[in-house]
Biopython code that builds the backbone (N, CA, C, O; Angstrom):
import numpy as np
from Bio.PDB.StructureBuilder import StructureBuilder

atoms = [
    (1, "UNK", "N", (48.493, 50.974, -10.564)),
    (1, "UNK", "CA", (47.266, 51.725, -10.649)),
    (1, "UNK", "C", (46.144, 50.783, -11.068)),
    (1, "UNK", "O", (46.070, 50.198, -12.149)),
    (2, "UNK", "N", (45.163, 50.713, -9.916)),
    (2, "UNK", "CA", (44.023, 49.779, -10.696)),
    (2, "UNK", "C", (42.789, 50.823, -11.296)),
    (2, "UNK", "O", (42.192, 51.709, -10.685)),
    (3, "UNK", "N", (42.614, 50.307, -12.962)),
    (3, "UNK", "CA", (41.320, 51.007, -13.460)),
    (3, "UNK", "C", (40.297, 49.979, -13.787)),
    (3, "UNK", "O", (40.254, 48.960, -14.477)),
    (4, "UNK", "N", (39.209, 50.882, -12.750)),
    (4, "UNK", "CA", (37.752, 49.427, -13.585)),
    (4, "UNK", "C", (37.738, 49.251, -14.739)),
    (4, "UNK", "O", (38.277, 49.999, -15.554)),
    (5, "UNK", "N", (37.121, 48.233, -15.000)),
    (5, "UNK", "CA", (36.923, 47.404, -16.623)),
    (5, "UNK", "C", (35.928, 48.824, -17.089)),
    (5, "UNK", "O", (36.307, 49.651, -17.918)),
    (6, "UNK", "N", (35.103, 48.861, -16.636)),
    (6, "UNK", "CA", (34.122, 49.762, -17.600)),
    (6, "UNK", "C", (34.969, 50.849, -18.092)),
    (6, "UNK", "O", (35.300, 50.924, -19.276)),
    (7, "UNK", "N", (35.298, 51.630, -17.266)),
    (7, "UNK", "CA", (36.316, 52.859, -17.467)),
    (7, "UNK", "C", (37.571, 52.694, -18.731)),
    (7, "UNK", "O", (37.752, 53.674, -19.453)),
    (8, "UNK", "N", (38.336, 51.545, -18.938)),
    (8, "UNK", "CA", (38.636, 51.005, -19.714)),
    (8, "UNK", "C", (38.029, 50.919, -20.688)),
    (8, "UNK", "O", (38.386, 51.707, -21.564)),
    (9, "UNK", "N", (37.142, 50.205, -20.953)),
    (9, "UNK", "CA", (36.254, 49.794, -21.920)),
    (9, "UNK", "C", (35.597, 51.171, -22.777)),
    (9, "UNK", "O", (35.423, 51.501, -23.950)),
    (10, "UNK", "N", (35.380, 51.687, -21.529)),
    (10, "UNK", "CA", (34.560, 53.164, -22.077)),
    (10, "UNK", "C", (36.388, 53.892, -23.271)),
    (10, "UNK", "O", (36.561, 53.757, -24.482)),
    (11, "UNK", "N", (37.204, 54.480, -22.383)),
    (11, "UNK", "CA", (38.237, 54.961, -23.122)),
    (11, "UNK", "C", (38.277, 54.141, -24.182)),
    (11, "UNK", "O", (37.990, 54.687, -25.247)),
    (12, "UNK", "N", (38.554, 52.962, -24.224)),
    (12, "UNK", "CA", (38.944, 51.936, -26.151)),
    (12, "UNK", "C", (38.146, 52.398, -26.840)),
    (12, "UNK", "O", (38.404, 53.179, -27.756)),
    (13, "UNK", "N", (36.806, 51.922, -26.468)),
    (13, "UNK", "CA", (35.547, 52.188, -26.741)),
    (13, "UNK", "C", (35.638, 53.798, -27.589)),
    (13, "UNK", "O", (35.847, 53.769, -28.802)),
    (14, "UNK", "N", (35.511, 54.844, -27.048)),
    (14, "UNK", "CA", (35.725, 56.303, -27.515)),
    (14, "UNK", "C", (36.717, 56.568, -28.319)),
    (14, "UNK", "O", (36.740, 57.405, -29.222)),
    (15, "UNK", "N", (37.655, 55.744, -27.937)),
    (15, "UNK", "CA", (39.140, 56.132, -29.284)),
    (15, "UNK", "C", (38.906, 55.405, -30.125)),
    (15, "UNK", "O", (38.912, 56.064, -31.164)),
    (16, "UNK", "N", (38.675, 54.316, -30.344)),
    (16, "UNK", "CA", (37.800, 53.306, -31.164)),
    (16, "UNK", "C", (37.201, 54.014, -32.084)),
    (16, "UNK", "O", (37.608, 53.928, -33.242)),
    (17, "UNK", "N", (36.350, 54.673, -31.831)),
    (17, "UNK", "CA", (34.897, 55.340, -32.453)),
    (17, "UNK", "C", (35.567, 56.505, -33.053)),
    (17, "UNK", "O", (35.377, 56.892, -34.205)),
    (18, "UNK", "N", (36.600, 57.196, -31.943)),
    (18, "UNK", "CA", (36.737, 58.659, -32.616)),
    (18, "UNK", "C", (37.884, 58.295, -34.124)),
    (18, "UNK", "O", (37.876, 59.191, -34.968)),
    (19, "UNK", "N", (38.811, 57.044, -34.431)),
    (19, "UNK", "CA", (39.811, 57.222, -34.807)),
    (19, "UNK", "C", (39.501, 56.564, -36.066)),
    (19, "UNK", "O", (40.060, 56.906, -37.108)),
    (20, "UNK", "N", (38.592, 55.589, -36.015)),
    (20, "UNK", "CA", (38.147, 54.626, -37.082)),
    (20, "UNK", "C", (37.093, 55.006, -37.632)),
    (20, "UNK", "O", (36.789, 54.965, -38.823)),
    (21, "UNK", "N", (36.580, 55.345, -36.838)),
    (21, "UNK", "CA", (34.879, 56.295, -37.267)),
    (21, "UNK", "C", (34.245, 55.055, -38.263)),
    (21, "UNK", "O", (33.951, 55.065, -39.458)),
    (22, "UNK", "N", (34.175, 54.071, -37.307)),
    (22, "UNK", "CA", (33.178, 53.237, -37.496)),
    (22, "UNK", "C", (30.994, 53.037, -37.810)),
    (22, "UNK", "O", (30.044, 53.028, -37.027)),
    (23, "UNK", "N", (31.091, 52.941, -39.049)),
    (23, "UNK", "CA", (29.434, 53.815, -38.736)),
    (23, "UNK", "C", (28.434, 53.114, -37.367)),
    (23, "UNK", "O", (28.371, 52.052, -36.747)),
    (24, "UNK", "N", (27.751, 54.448, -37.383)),
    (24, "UNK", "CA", (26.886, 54.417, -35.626)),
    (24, "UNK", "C", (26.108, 52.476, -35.963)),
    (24, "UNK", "O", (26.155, 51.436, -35.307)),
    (25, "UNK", "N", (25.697, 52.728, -36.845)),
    (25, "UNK", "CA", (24.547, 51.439, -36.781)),
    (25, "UNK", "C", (25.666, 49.921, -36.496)),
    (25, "UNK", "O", (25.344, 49.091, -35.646)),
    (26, "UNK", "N", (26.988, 49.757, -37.356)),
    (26, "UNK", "CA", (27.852, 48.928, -36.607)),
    (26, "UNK", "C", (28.062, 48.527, -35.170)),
    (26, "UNK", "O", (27.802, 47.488, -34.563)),
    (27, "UNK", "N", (28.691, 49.831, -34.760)),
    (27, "UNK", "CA", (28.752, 50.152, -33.155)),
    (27, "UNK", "C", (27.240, 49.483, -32.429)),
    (27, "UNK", "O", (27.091, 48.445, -31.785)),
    (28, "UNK", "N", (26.357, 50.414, -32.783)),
    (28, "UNK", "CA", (25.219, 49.473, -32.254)),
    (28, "UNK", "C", (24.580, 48.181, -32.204)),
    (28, "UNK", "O", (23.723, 47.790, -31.413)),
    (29, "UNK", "N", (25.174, 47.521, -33.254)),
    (29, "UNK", "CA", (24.658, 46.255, -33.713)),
    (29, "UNK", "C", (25.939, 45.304, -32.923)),
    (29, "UNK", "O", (25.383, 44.542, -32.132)),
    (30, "UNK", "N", (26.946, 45.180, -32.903)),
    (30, "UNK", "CA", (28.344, 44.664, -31.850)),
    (30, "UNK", "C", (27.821, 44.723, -30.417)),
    (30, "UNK", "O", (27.644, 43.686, -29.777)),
    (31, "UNK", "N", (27.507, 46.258, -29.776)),
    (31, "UNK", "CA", (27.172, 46.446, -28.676)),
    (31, "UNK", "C", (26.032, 45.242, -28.316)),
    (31, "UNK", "O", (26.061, 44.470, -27.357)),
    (32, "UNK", "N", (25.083, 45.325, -29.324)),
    (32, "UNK", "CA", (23.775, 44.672, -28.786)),
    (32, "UNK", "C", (23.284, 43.457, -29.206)),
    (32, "UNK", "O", (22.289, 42.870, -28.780)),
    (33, "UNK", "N", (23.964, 43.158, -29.977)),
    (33, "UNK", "CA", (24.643, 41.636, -30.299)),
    (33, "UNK", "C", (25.753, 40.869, -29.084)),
    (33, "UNK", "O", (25.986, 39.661, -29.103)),
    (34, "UNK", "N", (26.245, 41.652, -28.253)),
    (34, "UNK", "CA", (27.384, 41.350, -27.563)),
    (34, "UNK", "C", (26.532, 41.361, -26.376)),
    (34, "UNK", "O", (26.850, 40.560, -25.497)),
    (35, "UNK", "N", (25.606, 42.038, -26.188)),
    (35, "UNK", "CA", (24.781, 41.861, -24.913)),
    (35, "UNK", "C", (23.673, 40.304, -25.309)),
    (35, "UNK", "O", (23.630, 39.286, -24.617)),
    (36, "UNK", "N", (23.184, 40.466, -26.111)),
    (36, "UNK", "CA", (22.390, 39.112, -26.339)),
    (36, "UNK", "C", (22.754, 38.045, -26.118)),
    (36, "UNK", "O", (22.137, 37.239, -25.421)),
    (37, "UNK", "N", (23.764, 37.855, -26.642)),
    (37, "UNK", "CA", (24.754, 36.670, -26.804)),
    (37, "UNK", "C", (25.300, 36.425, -25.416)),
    (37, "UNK", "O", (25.187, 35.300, -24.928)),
    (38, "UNK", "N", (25.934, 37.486, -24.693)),
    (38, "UNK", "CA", (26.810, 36.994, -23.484)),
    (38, "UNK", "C", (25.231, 36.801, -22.430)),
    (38, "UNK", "O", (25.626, 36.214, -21.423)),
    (39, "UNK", "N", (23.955, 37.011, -22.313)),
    (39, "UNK", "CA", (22.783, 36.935, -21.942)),
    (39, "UNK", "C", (21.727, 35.502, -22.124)),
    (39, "UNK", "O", (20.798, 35.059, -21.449)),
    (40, "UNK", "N", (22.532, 34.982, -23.631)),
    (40, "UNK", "CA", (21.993, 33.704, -23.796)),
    (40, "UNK", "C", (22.518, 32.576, -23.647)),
    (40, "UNK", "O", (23.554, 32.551, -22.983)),
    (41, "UNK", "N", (22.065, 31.474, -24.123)),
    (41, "UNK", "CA", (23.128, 30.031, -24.020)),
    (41, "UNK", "C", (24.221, 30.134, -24.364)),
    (41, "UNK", "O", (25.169, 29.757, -23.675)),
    (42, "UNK", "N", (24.329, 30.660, -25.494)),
    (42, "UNK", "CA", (25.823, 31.264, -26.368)),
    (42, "UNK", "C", (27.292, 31.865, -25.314)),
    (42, "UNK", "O", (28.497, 32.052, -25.488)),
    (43, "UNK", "N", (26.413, 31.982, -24.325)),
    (43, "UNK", "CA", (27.224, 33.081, -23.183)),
    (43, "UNK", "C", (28.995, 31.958, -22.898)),
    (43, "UNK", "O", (30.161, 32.193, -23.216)),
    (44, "UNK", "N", (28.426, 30.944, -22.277)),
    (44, "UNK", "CA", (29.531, 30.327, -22.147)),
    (44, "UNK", "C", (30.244, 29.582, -22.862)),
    (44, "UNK", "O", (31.308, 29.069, -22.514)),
    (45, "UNK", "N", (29.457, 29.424, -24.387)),
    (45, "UNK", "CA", (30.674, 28.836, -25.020)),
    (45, "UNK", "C", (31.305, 29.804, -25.859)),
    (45, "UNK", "O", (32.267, 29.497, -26.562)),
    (46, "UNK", "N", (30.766, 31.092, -25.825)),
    (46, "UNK", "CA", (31.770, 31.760, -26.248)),
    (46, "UNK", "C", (32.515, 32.721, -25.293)),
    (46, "UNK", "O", (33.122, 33.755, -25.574)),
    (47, "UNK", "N", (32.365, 32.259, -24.362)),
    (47, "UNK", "CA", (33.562, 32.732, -23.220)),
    (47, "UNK", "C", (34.635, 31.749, -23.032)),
    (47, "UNK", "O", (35.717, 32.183, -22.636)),
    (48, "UNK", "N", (34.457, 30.025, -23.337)),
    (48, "UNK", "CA", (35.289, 29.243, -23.438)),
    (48, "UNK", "C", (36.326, 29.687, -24.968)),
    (48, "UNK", "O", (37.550, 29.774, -25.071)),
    (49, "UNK", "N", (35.424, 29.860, -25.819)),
    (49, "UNK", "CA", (36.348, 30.104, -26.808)),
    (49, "UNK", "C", (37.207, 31.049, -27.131)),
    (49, "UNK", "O", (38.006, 30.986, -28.065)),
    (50, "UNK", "N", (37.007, 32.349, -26.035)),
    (50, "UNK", "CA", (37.483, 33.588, -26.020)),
    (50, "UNK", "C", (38.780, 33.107, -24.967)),
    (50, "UNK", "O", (39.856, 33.551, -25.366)),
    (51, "UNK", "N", (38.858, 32.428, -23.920)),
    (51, "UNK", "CA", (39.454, 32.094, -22.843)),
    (51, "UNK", "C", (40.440, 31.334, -23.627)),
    (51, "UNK", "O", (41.352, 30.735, -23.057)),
]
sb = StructureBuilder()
sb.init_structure("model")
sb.init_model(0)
sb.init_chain("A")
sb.init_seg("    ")
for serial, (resi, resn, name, xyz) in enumerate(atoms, 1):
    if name == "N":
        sb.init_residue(resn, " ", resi, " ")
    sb.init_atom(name, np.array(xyz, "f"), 0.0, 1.0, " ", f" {name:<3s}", serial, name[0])
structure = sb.get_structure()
């Protein structure tokens, strides 16, 4: 069975949130920290280091 990444991501993502109940401003600050970063120079060396 193939499932897209987002769809994935979205489910972790939601059980994540519902089970840990992580506060909202965390969640937001990861999310948009995680967009900056994979958006800036930072992008590929921390995809090397994740790899």
């Amino acid at each position: 069975m193939d499932v897209p990444l987002w769809l994935a991501l979205l489910a972790v993502g939601y059980l994540g949130v519902k089970l840990a109940r992580p506060p909202w401003w965390l969640v937001a600050a990861l999310l948009l920290g995680g967009y900056l970063i994979a958006d800036s120079f930072l992008g590929p060396v921390v995809d090397a280091a994740v790899k």
